[in-house]
C-alpha positions in Angstrom: 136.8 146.1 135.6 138.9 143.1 136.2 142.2 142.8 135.0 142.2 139.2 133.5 143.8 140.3 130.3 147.1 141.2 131.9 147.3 138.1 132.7 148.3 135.4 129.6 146.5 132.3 129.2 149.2 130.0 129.8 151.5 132.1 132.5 155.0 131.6 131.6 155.8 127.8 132.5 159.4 127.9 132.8 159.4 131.6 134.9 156.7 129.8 136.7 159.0 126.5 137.0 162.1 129.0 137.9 160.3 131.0 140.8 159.2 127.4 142.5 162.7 126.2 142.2 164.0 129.4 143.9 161.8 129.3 146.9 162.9 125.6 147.6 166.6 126.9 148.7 168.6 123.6 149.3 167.0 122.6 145.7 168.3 125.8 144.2 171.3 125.6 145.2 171.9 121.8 144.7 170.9 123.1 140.9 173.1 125.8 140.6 176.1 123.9 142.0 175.6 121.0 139.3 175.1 123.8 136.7 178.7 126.0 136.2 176.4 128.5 134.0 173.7 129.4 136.7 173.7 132.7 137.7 173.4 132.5 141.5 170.2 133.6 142.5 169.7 134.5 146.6 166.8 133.8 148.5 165.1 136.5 150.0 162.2 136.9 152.3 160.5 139.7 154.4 161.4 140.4 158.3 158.4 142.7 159.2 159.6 145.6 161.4 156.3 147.2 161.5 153.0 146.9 159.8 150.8 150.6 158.6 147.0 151.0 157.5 146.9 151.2 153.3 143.9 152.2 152.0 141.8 148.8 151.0 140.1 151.1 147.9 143.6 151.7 146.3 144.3 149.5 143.4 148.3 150.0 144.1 149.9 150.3 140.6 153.1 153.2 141.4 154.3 153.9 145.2 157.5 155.7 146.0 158.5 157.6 149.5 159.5 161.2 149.1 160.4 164.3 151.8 158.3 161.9 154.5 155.2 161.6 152.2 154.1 158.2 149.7 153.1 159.0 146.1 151.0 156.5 145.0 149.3 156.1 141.5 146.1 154.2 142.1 144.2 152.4 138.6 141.2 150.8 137.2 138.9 153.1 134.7 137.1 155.3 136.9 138.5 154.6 139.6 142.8 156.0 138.7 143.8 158.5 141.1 147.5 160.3 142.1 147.5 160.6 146.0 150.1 162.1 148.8 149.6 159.7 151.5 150.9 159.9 154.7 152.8 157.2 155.2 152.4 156.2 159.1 148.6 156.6 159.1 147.9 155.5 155.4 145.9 158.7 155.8 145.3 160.8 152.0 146.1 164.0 152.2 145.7 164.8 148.9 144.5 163.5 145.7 143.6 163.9 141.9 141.7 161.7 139.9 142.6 160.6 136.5 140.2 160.9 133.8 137.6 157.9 133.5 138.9 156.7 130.0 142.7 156.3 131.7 144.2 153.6 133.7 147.0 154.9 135.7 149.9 152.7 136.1 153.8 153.2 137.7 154.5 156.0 139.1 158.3 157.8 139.1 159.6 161.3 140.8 162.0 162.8 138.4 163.1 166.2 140.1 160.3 167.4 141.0 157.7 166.2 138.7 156.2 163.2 138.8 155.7 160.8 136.0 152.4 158.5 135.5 151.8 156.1 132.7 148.9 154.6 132.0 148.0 151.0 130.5 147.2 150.7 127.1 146.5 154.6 126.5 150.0 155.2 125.3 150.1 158.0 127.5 152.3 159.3 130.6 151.0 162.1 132.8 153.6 164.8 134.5 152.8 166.4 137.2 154.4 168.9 139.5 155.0 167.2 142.6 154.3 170.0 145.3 150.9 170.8 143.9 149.8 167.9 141.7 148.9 170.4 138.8 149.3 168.7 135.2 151.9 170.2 133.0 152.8 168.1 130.2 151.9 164.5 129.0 154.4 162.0 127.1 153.5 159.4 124.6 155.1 155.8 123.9 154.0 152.7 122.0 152.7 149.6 123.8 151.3 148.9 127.4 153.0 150.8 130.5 152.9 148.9 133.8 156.0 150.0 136.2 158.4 152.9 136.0 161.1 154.1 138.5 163.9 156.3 137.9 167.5 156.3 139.0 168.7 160.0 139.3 169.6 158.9 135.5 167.7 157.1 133.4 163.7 155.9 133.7 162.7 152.2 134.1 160.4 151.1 132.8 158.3 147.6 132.3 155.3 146.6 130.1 154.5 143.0 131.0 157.3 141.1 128.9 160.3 140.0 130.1 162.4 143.2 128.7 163.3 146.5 131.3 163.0 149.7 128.8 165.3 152.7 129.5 164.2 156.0 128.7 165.0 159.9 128.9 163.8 161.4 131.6 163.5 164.2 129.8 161.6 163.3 126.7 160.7 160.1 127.9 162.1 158.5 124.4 163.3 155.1 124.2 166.7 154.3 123.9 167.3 150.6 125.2 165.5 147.9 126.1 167.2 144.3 127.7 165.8 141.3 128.6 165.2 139.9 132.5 166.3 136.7 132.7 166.5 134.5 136.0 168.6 131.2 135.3 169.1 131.8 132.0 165.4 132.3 131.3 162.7 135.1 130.7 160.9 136.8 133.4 157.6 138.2 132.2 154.6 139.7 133.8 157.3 142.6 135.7 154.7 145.2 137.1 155.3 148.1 139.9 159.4 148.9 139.9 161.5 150.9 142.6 164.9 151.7 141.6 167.7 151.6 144.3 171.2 151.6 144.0 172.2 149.1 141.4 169.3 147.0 141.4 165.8 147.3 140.2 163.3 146.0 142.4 160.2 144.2 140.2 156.7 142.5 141.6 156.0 139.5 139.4 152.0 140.2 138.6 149.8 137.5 140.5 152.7 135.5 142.2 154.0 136.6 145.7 157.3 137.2 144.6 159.5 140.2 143.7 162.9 139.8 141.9 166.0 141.8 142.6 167.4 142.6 139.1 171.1 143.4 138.5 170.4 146.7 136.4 173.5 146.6 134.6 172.5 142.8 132.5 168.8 142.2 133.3 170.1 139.3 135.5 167.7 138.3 138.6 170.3 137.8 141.2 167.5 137.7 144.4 164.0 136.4 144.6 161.7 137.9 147.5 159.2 135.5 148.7 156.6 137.4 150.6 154.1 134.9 151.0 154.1 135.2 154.5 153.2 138.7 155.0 149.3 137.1 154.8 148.0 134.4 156.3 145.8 132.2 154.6 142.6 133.9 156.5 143.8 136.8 155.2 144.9 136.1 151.5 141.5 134.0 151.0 139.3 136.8 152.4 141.4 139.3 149.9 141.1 137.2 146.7 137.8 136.2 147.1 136.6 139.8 147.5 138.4 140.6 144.5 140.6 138.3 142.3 143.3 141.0 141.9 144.1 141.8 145.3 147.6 140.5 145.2 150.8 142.0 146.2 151.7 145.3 144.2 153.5 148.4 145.6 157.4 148.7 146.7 158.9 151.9 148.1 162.6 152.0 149.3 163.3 154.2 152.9 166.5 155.2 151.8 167.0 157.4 155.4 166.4 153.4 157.3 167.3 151.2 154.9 163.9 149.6 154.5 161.0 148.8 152.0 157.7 149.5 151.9 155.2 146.9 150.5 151.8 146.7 149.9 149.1 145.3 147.6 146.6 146.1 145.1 143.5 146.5 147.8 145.2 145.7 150.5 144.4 147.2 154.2 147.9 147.1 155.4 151.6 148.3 153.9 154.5 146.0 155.6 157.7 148.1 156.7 160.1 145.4 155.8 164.1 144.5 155.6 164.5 141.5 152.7 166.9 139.0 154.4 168.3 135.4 153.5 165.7 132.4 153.8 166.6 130.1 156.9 167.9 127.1 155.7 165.7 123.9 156.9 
């Protein structure tokens, strides 16, 4: 089943407009110098320290690195899965599926159960982490796409341009903000990965992911991965399925680095986001 529908008809033209201005630096900045109410927004890219086998099967919708092993929630109906991969081989080493009528989503560790929502089923799974055994299920309203958690609070995203907050606990609702990059919305925020004082967000079907200043919904840094394919690669990729675009961050807190892969990609990027060279 594709995905088309998560997509809108008209994608967002000014979080469209926003995300080309950012990757041109010296326009951005020209921009934000002539305008005293621009939020400065840096300019990130990916330096590749190493690059790992991903399974090319998982549709990446969660991914988080825990006591050396990734948890990822895979999705698609009849295809969702919860898997402990290891993380230098991109080997499974263990794996429940989700029922056929469910499509798994973002993936969170809260102590040590792990949270999984699903799309449009209004439904989170909660699993205990060490054996993947079921025990207990939350419900919310609307669609769930991304979900990390802080030590806190749960994050949470459902394709508009709002992060939810929610009890870890009970998994109820208590505040949801807008994401706004130069003063406008950021929509289509999928996979999440909390760390520090930031959320981390991929922008579904775009090759960015926006740094997000948790404490105002404020996109202070844009990512621009598109060089972690080349155009061999990205072509082969998108023509053997339309939705095999970037999707998956995990945060090494032990190195300092990020983990990124893609919705049926063969390869997860060890990666340090630093500033775009000027031209």
């Amino acid at each position: 089943m594709k995905r088309q529908s998560r997509l809108p008809a008209q994608f967002p033209v000014l979080l469209l407009a926003a995300l080309i201005a950012v990757a041109l630096a010296p326009g951005l900045a020209a921009a934000q110098s002539d305008n005293p109410m621009a939020q400065p927004v840096q300019v990130l890219v990916p330096e590749v320290i190493s690059v790992r086998d991903h399974d090319p099967d998982a549709y990446t919708q969660g991914l988080l690195l825990h006591d050396g092993l990734f948890y990822e929630s895979t999705g698609r109906r009849g295809a969702s899965s919860l898997r402990a991969v290891d993380p230098a081989t991109g080997e499974v080493e263990r794996q429940i599926d989700v029922p056929d009528t469910y499509f798994a989503e973002g993936l969170a560790l809260v102590d040590d159960r792990l949270i999984q929502l699903t799309w449009q089923e209004n439904t989170a799974f909660v699993y205990d982490v060490e054996t993947f055994e079921q025990v207990g299920t939350f419900e919310y309203e609307g669609e769930g796409w991304g979900l990390c958690y802080d030590g806190e609070r749960l994050y949470m995203t459902d394709g508009r341009p709002f992060i939810q907050l929610r009890d870890p606990n009970t998994f109820e609702l208590f505040f949801s903000g807008a994401v706004t990059l130069q003063g406008q919305p950021v929509g289509n925020l999928n996979e999440l990965e909390c760390v520090g004082d930031y959320l981390y967000a991929n922008v579904w079907k775009t090759d960015y992911i926006v740094q997000i200043d948790k404490t105002n919904g404020v996109v202070v840094g844009v990512i621009d991965t598109s060089s972690l394919l080349t155009e061999q690669e990205r072509a082969a990729l998108l023509q053997s399925d339309s939705d095999a675009v970037l999707n998956g961050i995990a945060y090494d807190a032990e190195n300092d680095v990020f983990l990124i892969t893609g919705k049926l990609w063969p390869k997860l990027y060890e990666v340090r986001f630093v500033e775009q060279e000027q031209e």
